[in-house]
GUMARFI-62542 format. One record per residue (C-alpha): chain; y, z, x; residue number from 0. Coordinates in nm, 4 decimals, m for minus. Each point is the difference from the previous one (the first is absolute). Example, Ala and Ser with C-alpha at 12.3 -4.5 7.8 and 13.67 -1.06 7.14 Angstrom:
2
<site c="A" Y="m0.4500" Z="0.7800" X="1.2300" k="0"/>
<site c="A" Y="0.3440" Z="m0.0660" X="0.1370" k="1"/>
END
This chain:
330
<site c="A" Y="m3.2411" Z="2.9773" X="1.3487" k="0"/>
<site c="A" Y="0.3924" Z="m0.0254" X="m0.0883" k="1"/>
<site c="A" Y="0.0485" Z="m0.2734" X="0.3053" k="2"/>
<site c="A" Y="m0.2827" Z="m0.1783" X="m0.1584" k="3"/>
<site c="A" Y="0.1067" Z="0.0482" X="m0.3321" k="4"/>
<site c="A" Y="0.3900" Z="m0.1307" X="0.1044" k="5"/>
<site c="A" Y="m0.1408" Z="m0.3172" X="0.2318" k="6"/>
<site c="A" Y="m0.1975" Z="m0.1116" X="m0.3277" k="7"/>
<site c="A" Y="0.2981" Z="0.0189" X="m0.1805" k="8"/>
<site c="A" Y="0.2028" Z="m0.2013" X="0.2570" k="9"/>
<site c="A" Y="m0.2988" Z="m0.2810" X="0.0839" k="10"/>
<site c="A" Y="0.0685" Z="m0.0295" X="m0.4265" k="11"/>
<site c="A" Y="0.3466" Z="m0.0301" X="0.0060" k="12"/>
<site c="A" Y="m0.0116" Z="m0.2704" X="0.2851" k="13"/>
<site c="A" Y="m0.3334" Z="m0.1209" X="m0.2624" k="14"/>
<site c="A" Y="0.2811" Z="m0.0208" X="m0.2946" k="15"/>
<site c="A" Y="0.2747" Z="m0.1861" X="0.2433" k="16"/>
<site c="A" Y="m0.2464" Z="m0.2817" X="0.1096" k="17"/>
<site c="A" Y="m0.0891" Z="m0.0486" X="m0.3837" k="18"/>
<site c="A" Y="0.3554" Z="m0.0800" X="m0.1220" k="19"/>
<site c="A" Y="0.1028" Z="m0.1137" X="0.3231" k="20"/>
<site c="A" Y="m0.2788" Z="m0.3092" X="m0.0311" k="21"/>
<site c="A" Y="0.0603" Z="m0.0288" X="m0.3815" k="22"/>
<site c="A" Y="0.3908" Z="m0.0623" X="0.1111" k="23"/>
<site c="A" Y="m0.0666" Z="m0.2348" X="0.2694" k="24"/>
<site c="A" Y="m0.2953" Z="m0.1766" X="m0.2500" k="25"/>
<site c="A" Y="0.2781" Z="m0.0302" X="m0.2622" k="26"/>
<site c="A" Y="0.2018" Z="m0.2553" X="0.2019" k="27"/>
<site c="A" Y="m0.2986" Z="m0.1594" X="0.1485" k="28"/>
<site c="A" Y="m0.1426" Z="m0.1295" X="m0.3277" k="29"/>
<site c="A" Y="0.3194" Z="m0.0988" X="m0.1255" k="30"/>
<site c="A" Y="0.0444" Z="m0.2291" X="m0.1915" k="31"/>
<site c="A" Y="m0.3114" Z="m0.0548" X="m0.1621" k="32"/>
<site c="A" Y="0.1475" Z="m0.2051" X="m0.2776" k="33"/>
<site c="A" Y="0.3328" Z="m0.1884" X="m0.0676" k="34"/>
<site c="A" Y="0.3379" Z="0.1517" X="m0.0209" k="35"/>
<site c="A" Y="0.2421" Z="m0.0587" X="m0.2272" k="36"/>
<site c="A" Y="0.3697" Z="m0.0074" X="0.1100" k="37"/>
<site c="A" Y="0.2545" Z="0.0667" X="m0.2679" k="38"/>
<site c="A" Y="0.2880" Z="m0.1948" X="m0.0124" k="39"/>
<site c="A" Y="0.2855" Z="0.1005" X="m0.1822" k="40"/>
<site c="A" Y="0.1775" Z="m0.2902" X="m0.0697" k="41"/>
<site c="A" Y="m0.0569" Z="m0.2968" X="m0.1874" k="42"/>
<site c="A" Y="m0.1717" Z="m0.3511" X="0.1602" k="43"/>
<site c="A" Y="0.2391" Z="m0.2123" X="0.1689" k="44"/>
<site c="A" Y="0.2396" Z="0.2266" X="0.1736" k="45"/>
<site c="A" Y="0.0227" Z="0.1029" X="0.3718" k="46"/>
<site c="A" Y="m0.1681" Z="0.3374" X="m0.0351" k="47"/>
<site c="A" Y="m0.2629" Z="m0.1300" X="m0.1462" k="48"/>
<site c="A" Y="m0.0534" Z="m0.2845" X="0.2202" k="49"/>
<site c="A" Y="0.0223" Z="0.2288" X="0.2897" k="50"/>
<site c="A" Y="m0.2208" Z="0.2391" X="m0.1910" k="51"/>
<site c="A" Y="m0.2785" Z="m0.3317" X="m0.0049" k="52"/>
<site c="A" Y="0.0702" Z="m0.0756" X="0.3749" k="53"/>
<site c="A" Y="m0.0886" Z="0.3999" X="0.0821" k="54"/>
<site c="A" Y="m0.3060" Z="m0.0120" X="m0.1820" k="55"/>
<site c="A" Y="m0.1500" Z="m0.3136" X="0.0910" k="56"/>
<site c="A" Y="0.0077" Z="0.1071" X="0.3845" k="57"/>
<site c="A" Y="m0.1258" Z="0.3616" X="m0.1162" k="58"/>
<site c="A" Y="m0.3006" Z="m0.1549" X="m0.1792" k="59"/>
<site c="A" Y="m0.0660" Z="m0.1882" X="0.3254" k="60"/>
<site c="A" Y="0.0292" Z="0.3220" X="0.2224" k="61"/>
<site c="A" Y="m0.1820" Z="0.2304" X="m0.2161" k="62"/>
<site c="A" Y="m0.2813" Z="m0.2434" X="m0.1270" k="63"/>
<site c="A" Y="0.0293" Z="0.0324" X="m0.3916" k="64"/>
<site c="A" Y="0.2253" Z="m0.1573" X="m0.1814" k="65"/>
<site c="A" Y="0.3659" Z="0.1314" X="m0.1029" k="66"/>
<site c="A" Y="0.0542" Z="m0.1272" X="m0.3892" k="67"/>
<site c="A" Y="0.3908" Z="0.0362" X="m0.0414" k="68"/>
<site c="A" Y="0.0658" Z="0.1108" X="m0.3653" k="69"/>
<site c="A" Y="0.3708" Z="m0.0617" X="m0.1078" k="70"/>
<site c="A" Y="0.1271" Z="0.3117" X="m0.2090" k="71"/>
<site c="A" Y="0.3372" Z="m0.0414" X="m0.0789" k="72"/>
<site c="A" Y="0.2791" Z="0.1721" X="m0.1648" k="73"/>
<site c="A" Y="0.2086" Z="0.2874" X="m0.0439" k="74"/>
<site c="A" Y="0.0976" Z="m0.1069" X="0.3493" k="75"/>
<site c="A" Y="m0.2452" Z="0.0407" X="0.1524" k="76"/>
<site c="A" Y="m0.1601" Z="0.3450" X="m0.2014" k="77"/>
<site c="A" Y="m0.2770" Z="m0.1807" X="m0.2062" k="78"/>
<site c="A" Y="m0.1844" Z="m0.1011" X="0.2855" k="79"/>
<site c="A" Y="0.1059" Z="0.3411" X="0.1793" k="80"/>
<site c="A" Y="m0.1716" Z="0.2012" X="m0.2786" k="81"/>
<site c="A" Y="m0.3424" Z="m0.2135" X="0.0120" k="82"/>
<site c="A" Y="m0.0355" Z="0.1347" X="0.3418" k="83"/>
<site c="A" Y="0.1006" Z="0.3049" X="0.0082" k="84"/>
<site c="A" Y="m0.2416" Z="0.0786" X="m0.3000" k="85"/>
<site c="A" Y="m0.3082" Z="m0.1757" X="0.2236" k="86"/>
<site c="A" Y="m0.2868" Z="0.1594" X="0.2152" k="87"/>
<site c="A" Y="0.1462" Z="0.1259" X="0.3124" k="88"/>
<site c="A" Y="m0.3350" Z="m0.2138" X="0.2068" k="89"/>
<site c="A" Y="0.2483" Z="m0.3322" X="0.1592" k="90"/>
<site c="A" Y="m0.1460" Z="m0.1781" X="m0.2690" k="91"/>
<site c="A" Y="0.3553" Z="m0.0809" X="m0.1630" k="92"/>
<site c="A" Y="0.2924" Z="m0.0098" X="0.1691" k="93"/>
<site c="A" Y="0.4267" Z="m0.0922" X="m0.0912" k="94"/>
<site c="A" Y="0.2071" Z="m0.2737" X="0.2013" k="95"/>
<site c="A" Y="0.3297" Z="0.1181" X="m0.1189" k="96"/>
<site c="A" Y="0.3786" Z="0.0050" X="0.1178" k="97"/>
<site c="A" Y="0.1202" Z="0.3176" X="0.1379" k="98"/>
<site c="A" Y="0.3290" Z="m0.0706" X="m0.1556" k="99"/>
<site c="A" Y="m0.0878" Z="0.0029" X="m0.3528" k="100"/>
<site c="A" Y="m0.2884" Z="0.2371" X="0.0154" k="101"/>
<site c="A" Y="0.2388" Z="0.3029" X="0.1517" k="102"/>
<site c="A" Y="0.2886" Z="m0.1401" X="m0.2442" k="103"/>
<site c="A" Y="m0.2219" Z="0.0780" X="m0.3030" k="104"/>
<site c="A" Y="0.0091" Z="0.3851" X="0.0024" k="105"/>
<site c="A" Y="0.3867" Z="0.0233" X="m0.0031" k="106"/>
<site c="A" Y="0.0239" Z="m0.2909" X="m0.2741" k="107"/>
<site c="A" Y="m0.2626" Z="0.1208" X="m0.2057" k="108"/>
<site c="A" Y="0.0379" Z="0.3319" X="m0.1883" k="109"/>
<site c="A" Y="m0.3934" Z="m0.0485" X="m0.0052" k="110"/>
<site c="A" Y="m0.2621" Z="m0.1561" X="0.2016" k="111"/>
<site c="A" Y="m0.3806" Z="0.0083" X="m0.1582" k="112"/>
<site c="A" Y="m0.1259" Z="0.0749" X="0.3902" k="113"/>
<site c="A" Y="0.2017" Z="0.2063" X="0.2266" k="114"/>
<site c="A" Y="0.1347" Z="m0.2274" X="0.2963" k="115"/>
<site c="A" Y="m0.0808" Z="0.2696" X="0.2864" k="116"/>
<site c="A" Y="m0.2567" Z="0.1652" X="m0.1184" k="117"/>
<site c="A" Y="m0.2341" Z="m0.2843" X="m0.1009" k="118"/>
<site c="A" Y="0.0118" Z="m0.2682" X="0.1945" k="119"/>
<site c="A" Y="0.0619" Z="m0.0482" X="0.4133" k="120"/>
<site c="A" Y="0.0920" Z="m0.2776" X="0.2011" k="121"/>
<site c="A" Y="m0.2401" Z="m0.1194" X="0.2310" k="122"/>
<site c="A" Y="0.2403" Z="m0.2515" X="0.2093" k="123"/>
<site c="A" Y="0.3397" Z="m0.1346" X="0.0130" k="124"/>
<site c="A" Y="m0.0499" Z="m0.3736" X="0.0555" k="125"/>
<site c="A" Y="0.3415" Z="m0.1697" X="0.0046" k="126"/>
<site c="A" Y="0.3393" Z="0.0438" X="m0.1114" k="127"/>
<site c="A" Y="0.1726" Z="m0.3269" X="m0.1458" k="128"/>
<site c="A" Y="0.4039" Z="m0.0466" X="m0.0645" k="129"/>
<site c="A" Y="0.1736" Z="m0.1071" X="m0.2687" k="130"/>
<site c="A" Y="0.2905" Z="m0.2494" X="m0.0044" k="131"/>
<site c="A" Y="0.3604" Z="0.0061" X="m0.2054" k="132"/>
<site c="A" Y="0.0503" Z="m0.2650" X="m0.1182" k="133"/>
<site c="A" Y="0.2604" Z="m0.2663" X="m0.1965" k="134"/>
<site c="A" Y="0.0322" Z="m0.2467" X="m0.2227" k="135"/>
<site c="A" Y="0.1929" Z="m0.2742" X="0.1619" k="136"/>
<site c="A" Y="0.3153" Z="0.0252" X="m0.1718" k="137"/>
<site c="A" Y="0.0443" Z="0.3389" X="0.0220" k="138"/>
<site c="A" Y="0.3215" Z="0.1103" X="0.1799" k="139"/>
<site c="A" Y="m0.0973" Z="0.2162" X="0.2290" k="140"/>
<site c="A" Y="m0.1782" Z="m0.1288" X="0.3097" k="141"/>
<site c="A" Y="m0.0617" Z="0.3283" X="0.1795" k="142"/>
<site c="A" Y="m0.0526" Z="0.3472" X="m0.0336" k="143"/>
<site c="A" Y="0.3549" Z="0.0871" X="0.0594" k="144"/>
<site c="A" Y="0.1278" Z="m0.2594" X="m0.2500" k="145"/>
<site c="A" Y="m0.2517" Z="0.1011" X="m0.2907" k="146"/>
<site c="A" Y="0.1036" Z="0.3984" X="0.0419" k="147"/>
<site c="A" Y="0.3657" Z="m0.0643" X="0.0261" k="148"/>
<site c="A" Y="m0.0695" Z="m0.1912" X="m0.2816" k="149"/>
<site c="A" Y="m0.1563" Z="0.2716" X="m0.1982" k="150"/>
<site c="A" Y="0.2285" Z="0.2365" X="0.1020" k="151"/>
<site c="A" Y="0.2358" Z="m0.2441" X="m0.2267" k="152"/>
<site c="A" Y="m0.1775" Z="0.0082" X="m0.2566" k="153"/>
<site c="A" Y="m0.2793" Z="0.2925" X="m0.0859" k="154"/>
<site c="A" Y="m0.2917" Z="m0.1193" X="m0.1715" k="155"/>
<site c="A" Y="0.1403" Z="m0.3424" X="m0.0512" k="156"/>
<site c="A" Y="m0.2684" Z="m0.0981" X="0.2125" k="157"/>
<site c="A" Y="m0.3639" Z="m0.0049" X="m0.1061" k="158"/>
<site c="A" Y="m0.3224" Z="m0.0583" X="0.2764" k="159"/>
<site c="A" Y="m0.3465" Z="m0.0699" X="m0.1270" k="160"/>
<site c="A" Y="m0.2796" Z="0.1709" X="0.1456" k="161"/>
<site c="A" Y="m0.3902" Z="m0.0281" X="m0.0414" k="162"/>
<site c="A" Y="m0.0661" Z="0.3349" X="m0.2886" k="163"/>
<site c="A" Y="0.1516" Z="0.3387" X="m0.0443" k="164"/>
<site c="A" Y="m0.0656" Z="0.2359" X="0.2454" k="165"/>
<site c="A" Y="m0.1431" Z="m0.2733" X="0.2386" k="166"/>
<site c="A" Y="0.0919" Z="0.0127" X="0.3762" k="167"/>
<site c="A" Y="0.2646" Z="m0.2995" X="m0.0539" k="168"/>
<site c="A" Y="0.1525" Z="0.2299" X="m0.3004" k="169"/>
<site c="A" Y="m0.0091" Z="0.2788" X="0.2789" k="170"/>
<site c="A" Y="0.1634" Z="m0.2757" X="0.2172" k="171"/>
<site c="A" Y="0.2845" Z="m0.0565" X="m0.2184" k="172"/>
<site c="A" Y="0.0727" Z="0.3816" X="m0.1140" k="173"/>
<site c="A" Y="0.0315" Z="0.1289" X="0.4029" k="174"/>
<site c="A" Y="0.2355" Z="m0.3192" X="0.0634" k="175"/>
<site c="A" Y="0.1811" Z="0.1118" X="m0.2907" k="176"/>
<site c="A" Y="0.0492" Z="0.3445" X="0.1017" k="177"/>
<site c="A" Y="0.0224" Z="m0.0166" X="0.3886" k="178"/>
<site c="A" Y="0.2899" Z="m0.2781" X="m0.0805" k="179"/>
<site c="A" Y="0.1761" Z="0.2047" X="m0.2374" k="180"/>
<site c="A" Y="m0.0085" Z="m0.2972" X="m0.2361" k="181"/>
<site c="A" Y="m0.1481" Z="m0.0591" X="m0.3511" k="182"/>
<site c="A" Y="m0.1989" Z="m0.3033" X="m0.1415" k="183"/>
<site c="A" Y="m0.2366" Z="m0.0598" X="m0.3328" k="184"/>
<site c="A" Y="m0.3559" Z="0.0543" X="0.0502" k="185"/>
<site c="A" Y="m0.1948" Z="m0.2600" X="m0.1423" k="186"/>
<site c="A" Y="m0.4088" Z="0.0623" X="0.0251" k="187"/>
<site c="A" Y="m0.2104" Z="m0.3274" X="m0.0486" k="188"/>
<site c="A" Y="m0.3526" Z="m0.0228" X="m0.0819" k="189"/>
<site c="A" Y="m0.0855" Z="m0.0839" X="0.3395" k="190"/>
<site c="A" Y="0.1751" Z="m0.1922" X="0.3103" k="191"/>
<site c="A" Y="m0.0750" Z="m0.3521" X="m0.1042" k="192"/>
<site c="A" Y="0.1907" Z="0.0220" X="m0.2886" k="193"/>
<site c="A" Y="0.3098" Z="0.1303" X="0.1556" k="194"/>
<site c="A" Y="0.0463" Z="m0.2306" X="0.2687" k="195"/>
<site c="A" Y="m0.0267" Z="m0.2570" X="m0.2623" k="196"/>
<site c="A" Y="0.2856" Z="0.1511" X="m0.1777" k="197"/>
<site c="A" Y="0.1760" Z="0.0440" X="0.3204" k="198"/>
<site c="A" Y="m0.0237" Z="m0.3530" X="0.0910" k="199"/>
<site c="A" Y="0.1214" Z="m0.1246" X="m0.3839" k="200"/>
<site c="A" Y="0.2937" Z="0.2104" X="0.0068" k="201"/>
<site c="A" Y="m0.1163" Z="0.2262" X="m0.2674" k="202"/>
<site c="A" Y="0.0371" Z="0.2852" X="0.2373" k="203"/>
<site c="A" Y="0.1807" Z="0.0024" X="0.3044" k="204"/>
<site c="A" Y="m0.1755" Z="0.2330" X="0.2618" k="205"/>
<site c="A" Y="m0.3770" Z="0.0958" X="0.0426" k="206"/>
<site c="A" Y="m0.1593" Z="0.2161" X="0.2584" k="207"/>
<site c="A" Y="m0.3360" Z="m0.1834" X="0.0722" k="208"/>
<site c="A" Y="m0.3061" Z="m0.0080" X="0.1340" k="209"/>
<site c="A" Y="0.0429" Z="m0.1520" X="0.3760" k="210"/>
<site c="A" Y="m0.2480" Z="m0.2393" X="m0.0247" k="211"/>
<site c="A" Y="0.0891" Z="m0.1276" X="m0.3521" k="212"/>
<site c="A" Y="0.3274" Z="m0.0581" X="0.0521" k="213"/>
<site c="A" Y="m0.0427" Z="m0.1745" X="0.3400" k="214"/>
<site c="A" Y="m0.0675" Z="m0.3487" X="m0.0960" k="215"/>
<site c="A" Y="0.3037" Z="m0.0557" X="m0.2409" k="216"/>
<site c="A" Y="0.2672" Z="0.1450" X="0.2758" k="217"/>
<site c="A" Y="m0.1615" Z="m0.2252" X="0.2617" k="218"/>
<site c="A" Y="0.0308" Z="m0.2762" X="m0.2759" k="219"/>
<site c="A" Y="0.3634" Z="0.1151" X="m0.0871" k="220"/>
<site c="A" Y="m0.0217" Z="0.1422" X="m0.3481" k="221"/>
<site c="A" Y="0.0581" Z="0.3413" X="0.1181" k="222"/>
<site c="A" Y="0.2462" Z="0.1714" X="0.2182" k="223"/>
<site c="A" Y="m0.1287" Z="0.3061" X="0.2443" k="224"/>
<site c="A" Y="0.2010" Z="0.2513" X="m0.0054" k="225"/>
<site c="A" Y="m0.2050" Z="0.2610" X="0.1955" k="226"/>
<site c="A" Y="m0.3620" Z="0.1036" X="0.0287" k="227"/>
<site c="A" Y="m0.0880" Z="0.4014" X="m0.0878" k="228"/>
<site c="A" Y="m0.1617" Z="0.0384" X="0.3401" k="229"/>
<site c="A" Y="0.0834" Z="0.2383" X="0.2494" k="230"/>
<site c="A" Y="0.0132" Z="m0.3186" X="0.2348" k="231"/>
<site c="A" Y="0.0311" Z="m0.3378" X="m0.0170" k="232"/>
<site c="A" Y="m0.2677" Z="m0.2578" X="m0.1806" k="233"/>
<site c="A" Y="m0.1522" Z="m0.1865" X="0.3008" k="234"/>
<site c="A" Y="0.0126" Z="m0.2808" X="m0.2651" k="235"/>
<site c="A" Y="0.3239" Z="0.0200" X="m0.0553" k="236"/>
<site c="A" Y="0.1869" Z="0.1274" X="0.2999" k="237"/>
<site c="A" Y="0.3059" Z="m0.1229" X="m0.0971" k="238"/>
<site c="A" Y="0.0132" Z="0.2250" X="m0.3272" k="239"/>
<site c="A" Y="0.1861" Z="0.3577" X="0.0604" k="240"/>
<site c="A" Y="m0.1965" Z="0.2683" X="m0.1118" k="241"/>
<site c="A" Y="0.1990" Z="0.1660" X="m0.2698" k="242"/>
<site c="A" Y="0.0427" Z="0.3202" X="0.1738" k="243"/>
<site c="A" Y="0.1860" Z="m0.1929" X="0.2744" k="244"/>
<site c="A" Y="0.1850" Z="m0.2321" X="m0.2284" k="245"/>
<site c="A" Y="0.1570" Z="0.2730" X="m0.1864" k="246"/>
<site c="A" Y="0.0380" Z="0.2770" X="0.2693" k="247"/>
<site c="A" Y="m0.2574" Z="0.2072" X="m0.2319" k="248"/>
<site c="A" Y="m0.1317" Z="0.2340" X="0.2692" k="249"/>
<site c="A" Y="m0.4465" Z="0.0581" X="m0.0821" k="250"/>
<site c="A" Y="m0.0197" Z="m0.2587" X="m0.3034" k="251"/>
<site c="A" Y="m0.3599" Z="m0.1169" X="0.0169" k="252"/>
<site c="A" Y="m0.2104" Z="m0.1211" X="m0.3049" k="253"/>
<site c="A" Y="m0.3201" Z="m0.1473" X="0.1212" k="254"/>
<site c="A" Y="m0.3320" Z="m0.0460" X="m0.2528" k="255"/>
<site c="A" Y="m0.2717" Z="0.2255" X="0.1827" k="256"/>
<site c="A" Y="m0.3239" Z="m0.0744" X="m0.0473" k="257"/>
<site c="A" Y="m0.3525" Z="0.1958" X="0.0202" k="258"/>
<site c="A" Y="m0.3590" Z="0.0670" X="m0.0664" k="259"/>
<site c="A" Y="m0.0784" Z="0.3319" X="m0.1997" k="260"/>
<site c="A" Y="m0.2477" Z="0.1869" X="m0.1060" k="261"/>
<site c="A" Y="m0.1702" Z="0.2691" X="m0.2510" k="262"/>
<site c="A" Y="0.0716" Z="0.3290" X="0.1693" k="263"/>
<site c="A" Y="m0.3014" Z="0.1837" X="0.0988" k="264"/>
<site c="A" Y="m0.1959" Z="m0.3630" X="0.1286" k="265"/>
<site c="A" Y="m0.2241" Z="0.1865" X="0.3152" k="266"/>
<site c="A" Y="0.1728" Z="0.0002" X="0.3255" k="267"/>
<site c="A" Y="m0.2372" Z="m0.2197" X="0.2553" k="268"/>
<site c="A" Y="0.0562" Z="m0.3056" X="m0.3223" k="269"/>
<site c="A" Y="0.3818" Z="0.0642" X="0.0129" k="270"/>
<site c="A" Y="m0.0153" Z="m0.0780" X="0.3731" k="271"/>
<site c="A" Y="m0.2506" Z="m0.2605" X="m0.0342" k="272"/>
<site c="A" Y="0.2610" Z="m0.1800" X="m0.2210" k="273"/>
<site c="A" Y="0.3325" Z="0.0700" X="0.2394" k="274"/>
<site c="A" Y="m0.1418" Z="m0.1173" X="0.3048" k="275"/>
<site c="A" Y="m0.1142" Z="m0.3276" X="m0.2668" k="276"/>
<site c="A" Y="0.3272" Z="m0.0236" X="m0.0518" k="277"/>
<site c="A" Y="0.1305" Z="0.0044" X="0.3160" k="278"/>
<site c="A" Y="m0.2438" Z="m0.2803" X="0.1205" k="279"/>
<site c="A" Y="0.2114" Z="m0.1789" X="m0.3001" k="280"/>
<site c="A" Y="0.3440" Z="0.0274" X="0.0749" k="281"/>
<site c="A" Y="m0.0958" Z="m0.0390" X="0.3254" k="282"/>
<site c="A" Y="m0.0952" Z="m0.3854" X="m0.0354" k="283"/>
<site c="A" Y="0.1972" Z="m0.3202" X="0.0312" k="284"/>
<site c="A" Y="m0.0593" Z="m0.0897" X="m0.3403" k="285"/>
<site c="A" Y="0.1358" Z="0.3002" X="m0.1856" k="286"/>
<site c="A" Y="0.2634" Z="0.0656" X="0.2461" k="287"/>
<site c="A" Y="0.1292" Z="m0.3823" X="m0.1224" k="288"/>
<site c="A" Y="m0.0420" Z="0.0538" X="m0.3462" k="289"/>
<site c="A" Y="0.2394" Z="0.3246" X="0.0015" k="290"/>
<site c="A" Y="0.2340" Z="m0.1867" X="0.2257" k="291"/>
<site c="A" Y="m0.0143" Z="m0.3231" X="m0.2452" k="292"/>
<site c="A" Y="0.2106" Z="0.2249" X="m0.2428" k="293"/>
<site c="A" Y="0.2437" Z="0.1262" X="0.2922" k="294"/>
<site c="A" Y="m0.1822" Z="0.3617" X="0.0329" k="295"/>
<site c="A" Y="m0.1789" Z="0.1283" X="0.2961" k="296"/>
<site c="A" Y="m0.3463" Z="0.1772" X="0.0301" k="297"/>
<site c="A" Y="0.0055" Z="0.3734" X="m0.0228" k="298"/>
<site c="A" Y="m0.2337" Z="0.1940" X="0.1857" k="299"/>
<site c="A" Y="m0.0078" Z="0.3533" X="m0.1607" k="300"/>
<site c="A" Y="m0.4158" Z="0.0086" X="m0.0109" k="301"/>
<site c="A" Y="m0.1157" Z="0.3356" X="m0.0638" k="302"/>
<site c="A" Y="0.0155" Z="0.2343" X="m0.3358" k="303"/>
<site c="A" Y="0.2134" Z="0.2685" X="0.2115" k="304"/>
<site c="A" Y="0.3025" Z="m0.2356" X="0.1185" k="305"/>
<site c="A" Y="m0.0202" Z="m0.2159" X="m0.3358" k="306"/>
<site c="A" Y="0.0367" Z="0.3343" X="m0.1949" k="307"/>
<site c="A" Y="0.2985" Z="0.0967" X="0.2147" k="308"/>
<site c="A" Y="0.1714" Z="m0.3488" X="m0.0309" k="309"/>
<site c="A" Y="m0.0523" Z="0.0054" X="m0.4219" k="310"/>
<site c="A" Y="0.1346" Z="0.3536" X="m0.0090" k="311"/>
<site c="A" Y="0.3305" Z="m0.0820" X="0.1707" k="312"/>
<site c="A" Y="0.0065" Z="m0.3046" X="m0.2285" k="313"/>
<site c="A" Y="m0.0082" Z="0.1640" X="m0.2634" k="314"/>
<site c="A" Y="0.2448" Z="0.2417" X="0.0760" k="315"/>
<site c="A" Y="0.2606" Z="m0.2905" X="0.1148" k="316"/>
<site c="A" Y="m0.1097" Z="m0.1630" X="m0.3600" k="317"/>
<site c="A" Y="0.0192" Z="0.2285" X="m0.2039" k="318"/>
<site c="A" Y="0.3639" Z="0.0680" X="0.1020" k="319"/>
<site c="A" Y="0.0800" Z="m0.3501" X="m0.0599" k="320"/>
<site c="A" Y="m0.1395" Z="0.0328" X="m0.3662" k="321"/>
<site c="A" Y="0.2050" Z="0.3094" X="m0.0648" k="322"/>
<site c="A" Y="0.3014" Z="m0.1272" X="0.1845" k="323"/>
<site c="A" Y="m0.0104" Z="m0.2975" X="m0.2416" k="324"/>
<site c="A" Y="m0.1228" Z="0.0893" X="m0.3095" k="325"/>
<site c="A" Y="m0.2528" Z="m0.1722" X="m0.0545" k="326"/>
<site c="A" Y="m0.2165" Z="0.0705" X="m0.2788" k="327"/>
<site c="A" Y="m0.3183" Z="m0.2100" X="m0.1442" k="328"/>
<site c="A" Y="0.0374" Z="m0.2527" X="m0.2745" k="329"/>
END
């Protein structure tokens, strides 16, 4: 009677495992049932959000419902950041964001209305992207060397623009700063448009910009490269020193990282459904191109587990940077 009693037991345990175990698999099966909407936390017209549009026109064609991009922006970056982490955990809504600025906001911020590891998790890292030095024509200095000796002259007598406070070309300037053992004037514009204007005028001599923005006027000779951020060389500009090898500044690397995130607790079979989406994306020709039209390269870091480790040694590295520079919000 007790072996009966025990292999009734067991035949309902295995009865129990089957349920949830078809309910799981079911989950990602019917998914998605109706559109998505992908977050983007930047304004219309930049690079992230144009790269944001390219990811979620080939999703909608992969998944077969449409991805309606929503631009959030603000706070950099936190506005949009919040939306999501305060939606449904079902796939329905999900964040294209920078790594950069979303692990730079919990060391700039004394308070975040969403906590950064807790309530959101990255679902890919699609591509990395470099930024560039660069000079307004009749500025001295022509090189790395030149503009730190330079500095070295004369602290703070120098002044570089850079895209917003706390933004990764802020973060650009502040570890240049300190692994040179120089110091220059931070000045944030609203945006990387602006300063390259400036930069080009005069009205500022220096600007650490977005690769693909400042491109056209140095090919057009309105702006001097001085270096590019990257660990390596822009294929684009292979004749451009990284600044790390310009200025003997051993592990200087400031590259905009960008990914796909996600409400944490979204079921597990619709988290994979989405990576390996993902990875059909930054597989292809087209977005591969339209990474390396703004000097970055594809980055293939396409499952919640390796994404997760990647953000949390960014944000250690960032977070030292922030402290290390003192930099505070506006």
């Amino acid at each position: 009677m007790k072996r009966l009693t025990k292999l009734k037991r067991v035949l309902a345990g295995f009865a129990v495992l089957t349920i949830l175990s078809s309910t799981t698999w079911a989950q990602g099966d019917a998914y998605p049932n109706k559109p998505i909407k992908l977050v983007i936390t930047w304004p219309v017209g930049g690079f992230a959000d144009t790269l944001g549009r390219a990811l979620a026109t080939q999703m909608s064609a992969l998944l077969g419902q449409q991805v309606v991009v929503e631009n959030r922006g603000g706070a950099n970056g936190m506005i949009g950041a919040d939306v999501v982490a305060k939606s449904a955990p079902d796939g329905y809504t999900l964040m294209f964001q920078s790594v950069t600025s979303h692990a730079i906001n919990p060391s700039m911020y004394e308070k975040t209305p969403y906590s950064t590891e807790k309530d959101i998790v990255p679902i890919a890292i699609v591509g990395s992207v470099p930024m560039l030095l660069v000079a307004n024509t009749n500025f001295p200095a022509k090189n790395i060397n030149a503009l730190i000796a330079m500095a070295k002259r004369d602290p703070d007598g120098i002044a570089y623009a850079s895209f917003g406070n706390g933004s990764a070309s802020h973060l650009a300037g502040a570890l240049f700063t300190n692994q040179a053992g120089i110091k220059m004037t931070h000045v944030p514009y609203k945006g990387g448009a602006p300063a390259i204007t400036d930069t080009i005028g005069g009205q500022i001599p220096l600007s650490f910009s977005a690769f693909g923005l400042a491109l056209p006027h140095i090919k057009a000779g309105k702006l001097v490269a001085l270096g590019t951020t990257s660990s390596s060389r822009a294929k684009l500009l292979p004749d451009v020193p990284t600044i790390a090898e310009a200025g003997n500044l051993k592990d200087y690397e400031m590259s905009i990282v960008y990914a796909l995130w996600a409400p944490t607790g979204v079921p597990a079979p619709i988290l994979n459904k989405l990576s390996k989406t993902i990875e059909q994306v930054i597989s292809s020709n087209a977005f591969k191109e339209k990474v390396a039209a703004d000097g970055g390269e594809v980055m293939n870091l396409t499952t919640t587990a390796e994404s997760q480790i990647y953000f949390q040694k960014e944000m250690q590295r960032l977070s030292k940077i922030v402290k290390d520079g003192n930099i505070k919000a506006d």
